[in-house]
N, C-alpha and C positions, 0 to 999 in steps of 0.2 A: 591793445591788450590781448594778450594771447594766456589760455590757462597753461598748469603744467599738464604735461606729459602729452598735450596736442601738437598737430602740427602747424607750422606756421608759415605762409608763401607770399615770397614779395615778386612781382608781375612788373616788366618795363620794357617801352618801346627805344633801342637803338638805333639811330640811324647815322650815317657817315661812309664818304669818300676820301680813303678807302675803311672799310667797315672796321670799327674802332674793339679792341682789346677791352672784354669787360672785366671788371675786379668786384669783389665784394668783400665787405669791414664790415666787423662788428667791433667794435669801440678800439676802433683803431686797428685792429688787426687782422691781415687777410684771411680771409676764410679759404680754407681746402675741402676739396669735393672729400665723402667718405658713403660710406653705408646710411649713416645719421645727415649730412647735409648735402644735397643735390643741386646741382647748378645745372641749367639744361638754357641750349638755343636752339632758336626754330626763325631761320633769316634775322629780321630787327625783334624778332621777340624775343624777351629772357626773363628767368625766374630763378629764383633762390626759397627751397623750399628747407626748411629744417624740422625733422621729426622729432617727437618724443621730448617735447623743449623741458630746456630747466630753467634755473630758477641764473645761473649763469651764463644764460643765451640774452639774459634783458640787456637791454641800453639801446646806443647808437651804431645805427646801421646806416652803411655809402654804397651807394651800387658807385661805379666810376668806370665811366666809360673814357678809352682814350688812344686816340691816332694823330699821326705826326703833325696833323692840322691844328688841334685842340684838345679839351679835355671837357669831358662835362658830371657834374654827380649828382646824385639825389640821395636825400638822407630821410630816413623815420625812425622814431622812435619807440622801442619796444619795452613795455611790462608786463614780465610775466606775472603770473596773478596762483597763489595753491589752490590746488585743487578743493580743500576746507574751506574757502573762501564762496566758490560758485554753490554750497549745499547749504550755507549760511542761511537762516531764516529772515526775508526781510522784516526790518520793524513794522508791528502796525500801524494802521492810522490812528492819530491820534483824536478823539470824538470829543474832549473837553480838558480843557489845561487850568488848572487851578492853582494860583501863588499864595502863599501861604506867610504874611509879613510878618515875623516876631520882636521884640524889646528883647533885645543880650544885653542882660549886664553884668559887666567885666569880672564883677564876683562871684556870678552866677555858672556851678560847673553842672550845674542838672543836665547842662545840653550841649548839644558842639554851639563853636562861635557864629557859626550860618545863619545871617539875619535873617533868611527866607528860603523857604521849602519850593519847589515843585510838584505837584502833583500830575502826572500824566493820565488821564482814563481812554480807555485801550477795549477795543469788543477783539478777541479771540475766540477760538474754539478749543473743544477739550485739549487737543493734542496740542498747540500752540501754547497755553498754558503750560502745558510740560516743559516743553521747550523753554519758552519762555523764562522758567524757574531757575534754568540753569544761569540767565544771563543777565538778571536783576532783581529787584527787592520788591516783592509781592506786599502792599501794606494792607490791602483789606481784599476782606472777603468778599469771594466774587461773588455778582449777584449776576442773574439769570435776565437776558433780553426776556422783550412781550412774547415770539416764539420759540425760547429755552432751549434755539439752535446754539448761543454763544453766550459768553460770561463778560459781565463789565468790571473792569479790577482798575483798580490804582497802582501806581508805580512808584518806587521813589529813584528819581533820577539826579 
């Protein structure tokens, strides 16, 4: 996993008599040096570094080394990952999970069809509740831990 806009370098030992032709692919097709992607040798060592990745550098990558003896390749696999992604808040822990079984019956429209609820209870802190707000459904009011550094709320998930 590489984010966008970093850079990303793959590291390989060549060796062979006589020293073998290397190539590089990304999902099948050869890669050319430029500004944005560097290939460099230094004897049996070699690297493919690519700056500034996008989001169309991900997939399959083949170093392929090869002389009149043989052939050899190594493949890895690349996803890129947005940068919105890496500033994502992770979820909290969750501190008590509460299921919630109800009786639907089929004439009954007071409620949706969902035989059972979820409750998540979640310690945050003030600004995590902000956050938080944007990205699910706050059902009760939060109440204050025993040092009133953090808020315990329910979720509905």
């Amino acid at each position: 996993r590489v984010f966008e806009n970093e850079s990303l370098t793959f590291y390989a030992e060549v060796f062979g008599l006589p020293s073998p032709e290397v190539k590089w692919f990304c999902n099948k097709t050869q890669l050319v040096a430029d500004d944005r992607i560097i290939m460099a040798r230094d004897g049996d060592s070699i690297s493919l570094t690519i700056h500034n990745v996008t989001k169309a550098d991900q997939g399959e990558y083949i170093c392929e080394a090869v002389n009149y003896v043989g052939e050899a390749r190594s493949v890895a696999l690349v996803v890129v990952v947005s940068q919105e992604v890496r500033f994502m808040p992770a979820p909290p822990a969750v501190t008590h999970q509460h299921v919630m079984e109800f009786d639907v019956e089929e004439d009954d429209s007071s409620r949706s069809p969902s035989p059972q609820e979820i409750l998540l209870e979640v310690e945050l802190d003030e600004n995590e509740v902000k956050e938080f707000e944007k990205q699910v459904k706050i059902i009760t009011i939060p109440e204050y831990t025993a040092d009133n550094k953090s808020m315990i709320i329910s979720l509905d998930v």
